[in-house]
N, C-alpha and C positions, 0 to 999 in steps of 0.2 A: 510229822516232819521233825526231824532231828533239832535241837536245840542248844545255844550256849552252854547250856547247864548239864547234857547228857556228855557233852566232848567233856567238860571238867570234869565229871563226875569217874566218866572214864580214865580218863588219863589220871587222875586224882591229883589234881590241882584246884585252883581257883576260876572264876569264871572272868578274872580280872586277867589273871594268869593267860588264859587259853585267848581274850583280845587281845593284851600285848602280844604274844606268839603269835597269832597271824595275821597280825594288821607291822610284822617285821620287826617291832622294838629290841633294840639290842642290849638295852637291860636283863632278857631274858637269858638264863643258861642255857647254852646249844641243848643237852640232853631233855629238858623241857619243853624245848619248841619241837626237837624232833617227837619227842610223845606223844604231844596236842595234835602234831602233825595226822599221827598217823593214825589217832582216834577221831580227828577230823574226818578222814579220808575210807576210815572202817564205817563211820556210822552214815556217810553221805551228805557230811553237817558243810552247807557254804555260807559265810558271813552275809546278812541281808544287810545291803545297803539302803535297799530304798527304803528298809523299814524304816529308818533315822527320818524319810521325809514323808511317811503316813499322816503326820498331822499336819501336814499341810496340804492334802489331801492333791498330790498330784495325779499327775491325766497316765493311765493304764497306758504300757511299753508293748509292742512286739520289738520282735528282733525278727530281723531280714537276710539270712546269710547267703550270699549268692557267691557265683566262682568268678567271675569279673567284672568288675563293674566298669571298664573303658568297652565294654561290650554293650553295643546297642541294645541288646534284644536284652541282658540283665536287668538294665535301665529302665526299659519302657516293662516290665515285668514291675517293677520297682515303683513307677509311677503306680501302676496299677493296684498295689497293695496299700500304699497311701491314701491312693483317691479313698477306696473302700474304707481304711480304718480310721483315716479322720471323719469321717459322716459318724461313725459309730463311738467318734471320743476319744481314740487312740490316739496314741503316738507309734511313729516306726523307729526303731533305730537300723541303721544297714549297715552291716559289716562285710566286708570284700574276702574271701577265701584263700582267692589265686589258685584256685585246684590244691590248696594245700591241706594235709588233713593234718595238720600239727596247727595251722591257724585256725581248722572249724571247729576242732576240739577245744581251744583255749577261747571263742568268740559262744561257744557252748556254755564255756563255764562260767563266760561275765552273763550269759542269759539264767542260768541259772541264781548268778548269785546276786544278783539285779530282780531274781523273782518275777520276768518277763511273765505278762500273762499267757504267753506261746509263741511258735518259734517258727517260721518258713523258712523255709532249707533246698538250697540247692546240693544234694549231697556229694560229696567225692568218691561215697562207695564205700567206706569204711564203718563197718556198721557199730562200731563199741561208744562212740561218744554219743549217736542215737539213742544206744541204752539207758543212757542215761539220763536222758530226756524222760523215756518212757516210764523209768524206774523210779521220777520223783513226780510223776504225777503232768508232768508239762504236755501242753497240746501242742502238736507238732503235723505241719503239711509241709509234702516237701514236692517238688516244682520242677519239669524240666529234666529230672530224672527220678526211678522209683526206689521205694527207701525197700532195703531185702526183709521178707517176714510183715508176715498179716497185722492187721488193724491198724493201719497208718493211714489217714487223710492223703491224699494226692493228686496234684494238678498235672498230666503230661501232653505230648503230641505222638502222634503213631509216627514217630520219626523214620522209625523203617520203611514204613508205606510210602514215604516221603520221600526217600534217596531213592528207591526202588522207581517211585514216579519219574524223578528225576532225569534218572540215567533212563528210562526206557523215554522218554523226553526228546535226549540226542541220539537217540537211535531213531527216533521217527527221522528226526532232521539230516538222518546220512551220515552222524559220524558211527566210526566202526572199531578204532582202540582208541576206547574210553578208560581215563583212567581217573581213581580218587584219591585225592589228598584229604584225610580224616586227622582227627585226633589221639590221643596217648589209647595204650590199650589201658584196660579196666574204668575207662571213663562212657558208661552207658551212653550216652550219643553217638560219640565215637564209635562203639562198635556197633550199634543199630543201625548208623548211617552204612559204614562199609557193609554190614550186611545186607541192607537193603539195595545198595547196588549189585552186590555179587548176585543177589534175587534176580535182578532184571536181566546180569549178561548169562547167565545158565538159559534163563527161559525162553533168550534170545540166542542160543547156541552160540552164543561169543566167544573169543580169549585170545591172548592169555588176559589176565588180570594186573593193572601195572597200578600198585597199588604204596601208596606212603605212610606211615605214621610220622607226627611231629605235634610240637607243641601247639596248642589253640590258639597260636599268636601269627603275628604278621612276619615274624622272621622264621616261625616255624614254616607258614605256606610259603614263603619263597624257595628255606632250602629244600622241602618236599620237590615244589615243582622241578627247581633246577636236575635233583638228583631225575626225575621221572625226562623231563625236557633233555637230559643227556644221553637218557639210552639211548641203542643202538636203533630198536626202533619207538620212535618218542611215541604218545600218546597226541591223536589230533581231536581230542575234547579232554574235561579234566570234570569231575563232581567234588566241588569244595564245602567241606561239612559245615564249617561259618565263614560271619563278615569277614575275623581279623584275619583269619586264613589268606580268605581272598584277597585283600589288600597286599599282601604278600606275591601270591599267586599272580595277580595283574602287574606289582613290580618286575617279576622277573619275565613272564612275556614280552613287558614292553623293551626290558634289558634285550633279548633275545630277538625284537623287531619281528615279534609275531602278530597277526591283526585279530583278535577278537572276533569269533565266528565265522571269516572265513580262514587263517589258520589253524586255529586251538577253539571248540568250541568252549562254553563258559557255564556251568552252573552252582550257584552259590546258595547256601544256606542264610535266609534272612534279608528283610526288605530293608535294608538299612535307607537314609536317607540319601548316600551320594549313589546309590544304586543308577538311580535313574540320570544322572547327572555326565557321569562319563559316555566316552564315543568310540564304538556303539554301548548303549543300556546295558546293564546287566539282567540277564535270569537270574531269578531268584525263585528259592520257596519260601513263601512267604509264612511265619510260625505266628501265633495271634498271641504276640507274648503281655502286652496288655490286658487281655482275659486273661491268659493265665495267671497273672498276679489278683488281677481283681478277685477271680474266682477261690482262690488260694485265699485269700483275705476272709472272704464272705464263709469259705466250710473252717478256716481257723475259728471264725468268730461263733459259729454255730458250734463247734469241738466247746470251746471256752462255756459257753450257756449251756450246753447239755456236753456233759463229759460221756452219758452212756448211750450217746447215739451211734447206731452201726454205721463206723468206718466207709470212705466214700472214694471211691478210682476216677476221675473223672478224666476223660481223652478227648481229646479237642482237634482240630485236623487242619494241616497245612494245606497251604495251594501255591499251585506253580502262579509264577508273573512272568509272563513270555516278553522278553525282548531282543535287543539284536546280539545279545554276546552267544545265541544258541543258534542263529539263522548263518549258513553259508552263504547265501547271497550277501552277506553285509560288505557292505565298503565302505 
């Protein structure tokens, strides 16, 4: 691993030199900092902080990067890796992404530069700040979606199985244009979910397809729905790929003075807690995002002790929770 002393040596400065430059001191001549910078950044050298607190022998860091954390099923994903890495002496740090991959890359570079013992990732899909993970040695599982290219740790759900279950769900129950409200394209849920309903209305000789992309938030599923609830001919069920969706997706029904299951049937990604709570219930598929952080936790920590263990896929598997937002008879 690259060292203070190779970036000086490189750039041909001082090693006092090359800390002023990247700890910002304006002491330094621009044309020096830019040097250090770039012999920094050639040799893959990042300042160790926590190395300043090894002698006080602090408690071993993961880093938890997920894409939101006002998202139920991130959270209890997030419990999950806690529970597991405090029994084993860790600590977790969590950093929130927002789907962003300008925020996973720089939330990357304080795990690297913090010397995290390993990293769980929910990834955005962008595979080059992964590399770099991989390129300095760091143990990495990534969670909820899979990371592109072999020998990666991974926690997922057969998501598509799952939408697929879904939508073929409201076709048991009578409805007949079914439509999904999904997320952004290139975000691997998103399009495992839609794909796995388009699975179900082929095999069910359905169509057409009345289908939305929007953002994974609450105002993304509303204007989905709305756009979808205005055609000419609306959709009388909707498969919504998550909670915040739905929460969205239920404001603009009840805007619209549609009744749940027996207007618009309902089915939603994730057992959230007000699930059960509204009238009628909602269906849900319910993802075991709890295991999947604990599990995530347990092969990060086995990556960490043995670095040359063969790499692990692990797929986990959702289940329907039938309630009344799927049943037409509901009133």
């Amino acid at each position: 691993m690259p060292t203070i002393s190779d970036v000086a040596r490189k750039a041909g400065v001082s090693t006092a030199t090359v800390s002023r430059a990247l700890n910002g001191k304006s002491s330094v001549d621009p044309v020096l900092v830019s040097r250090v910078r770039i012999a920094a950044e050639e040799l893959g050298y990042h300042p160790n902080a926590l190395a300043r607190n090894l002698r006080r022998q602090e408690t071993a860091v993961l880093a938890l990067i997920i894409s939101d954390v006002e998202n139920p099923f991130f959270t209890s994903i997030a419990r999950g890796v806690e529970d597991v890495a405090q029994t084993a002496g860790y600590s977790v740090v969590l950093c929130n992404s927002d789907e962003n991959a300008d925020k996973e890359r720089r939330y990357i570079d304080v795990a690297l530069q913090e010397r995290a013992a390993g990293v769980i990732l929910s990834p955005t899909g962008l595979p080059s700040s992964i590399e770099r993970l991989r390129q300095r040695g760091t143990p990495v599982v990534a969670v909820d979606r899979p990371l592109a290219g072999r020998g990666t740790d991974q926690v997922l759900v057969d998501t598509r199985l799952a939408a697929r279950e879904a939508t073929e769900h409201l076709i048991a129950a009578g409805y007949r244009r079914i439509g999904c409200v999904t997320g952004p394209s290139g975000i691997r849920t998103a399009d495992d979910r839609l794909a796995g309903y388009r699975d179900a209305l082929s095999a069910a000789g359905l169509s057409p397809r009345l289908e939305r992309r929007a953002a994974y938030r609450a105002a993304g599923g509303r204007a989905a729905a709305r756009k979808l609830l205005d055609a000419p001919h609306p959709p009388d069920a909707l498969l919504v790929a998550n909670s915040a969706m739905a929460i969205g997706v239920l404001e603009e029904l009840a805007a619209a003075k549609l009744r749940l299951g027996r207007d618009v049937g309902v089915v939603a990604f994730d057992d959230v807690p007000w699930a059960s709570l509204i009238d009628p219930p909602l269906t849900v598929m319910a993802q075991p995002a709890y295991e999947i952080g604990a599990e995530a936790a347990r092969l990060l920590l086995a990556r960490i002790a043995d670095p040359a263990r063969p790499p692990e896929a692990r797929t986990l598997a959702a289940r329907l929770v039938e309630r009344g937002s799927s049943r037409r008879a509901s009133v």
